[in-house]
C-alpha positions as CSV (number, residue, x, y, z in Angstrom):
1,X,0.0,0.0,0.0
2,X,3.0,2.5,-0.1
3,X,1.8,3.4,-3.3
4,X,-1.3,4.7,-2.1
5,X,-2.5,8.1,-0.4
6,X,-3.3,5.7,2.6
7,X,0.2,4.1,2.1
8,X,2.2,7.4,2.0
9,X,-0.7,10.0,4.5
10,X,-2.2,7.0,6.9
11,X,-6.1,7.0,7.1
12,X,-6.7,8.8,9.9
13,X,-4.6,12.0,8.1
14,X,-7.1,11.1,4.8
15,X,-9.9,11.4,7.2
16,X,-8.9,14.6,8.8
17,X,-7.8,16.1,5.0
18,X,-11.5,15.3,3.3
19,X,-13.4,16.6,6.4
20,X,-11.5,20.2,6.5
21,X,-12.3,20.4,2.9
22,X,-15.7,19.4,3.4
23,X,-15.8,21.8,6.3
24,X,-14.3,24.5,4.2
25,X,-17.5,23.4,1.3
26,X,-19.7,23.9,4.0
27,X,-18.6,27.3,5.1
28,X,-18.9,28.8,1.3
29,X,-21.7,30.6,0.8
30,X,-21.3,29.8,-3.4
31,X,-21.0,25.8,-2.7
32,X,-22.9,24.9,0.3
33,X,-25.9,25.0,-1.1
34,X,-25.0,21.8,-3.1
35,X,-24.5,19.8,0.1
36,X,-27.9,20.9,1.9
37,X,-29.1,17.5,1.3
38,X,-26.3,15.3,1.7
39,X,-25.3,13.1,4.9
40,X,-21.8,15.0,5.2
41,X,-20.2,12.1,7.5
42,X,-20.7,9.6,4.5
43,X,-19.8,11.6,1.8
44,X,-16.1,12.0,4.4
45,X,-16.9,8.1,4.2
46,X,-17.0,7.6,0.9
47,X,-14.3,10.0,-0.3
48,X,-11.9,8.5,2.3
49,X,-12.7,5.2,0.9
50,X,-12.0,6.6,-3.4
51,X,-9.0,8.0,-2.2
């Protein structure tokens, strides 16, 4: 797995990555609106999981 994000960042550093950039989403007024809908803690979830 050294090859991989989780390899090189661990999965706990993924984790905290995707949810300050979800947090960051969150706080703009131009893209939040997207997410209004959408389970936040699955989305981390899921993007943890693609990277």
């Amino acid at each position: 797995m050294a090859g991989t994000l989780v390899g090189k960042y661990g999965r706990a550093r993924l984790v905290r990555i995707v949810s300050a950039f979800y947090t960051d989403v969150l706080r703009s007024p131009t893209l939040s609106h997207y997410f209004s809908d959408v389970p936040i803690e699955g989305l981390i979830g899921h993007q943890t999981q693609f990277l």
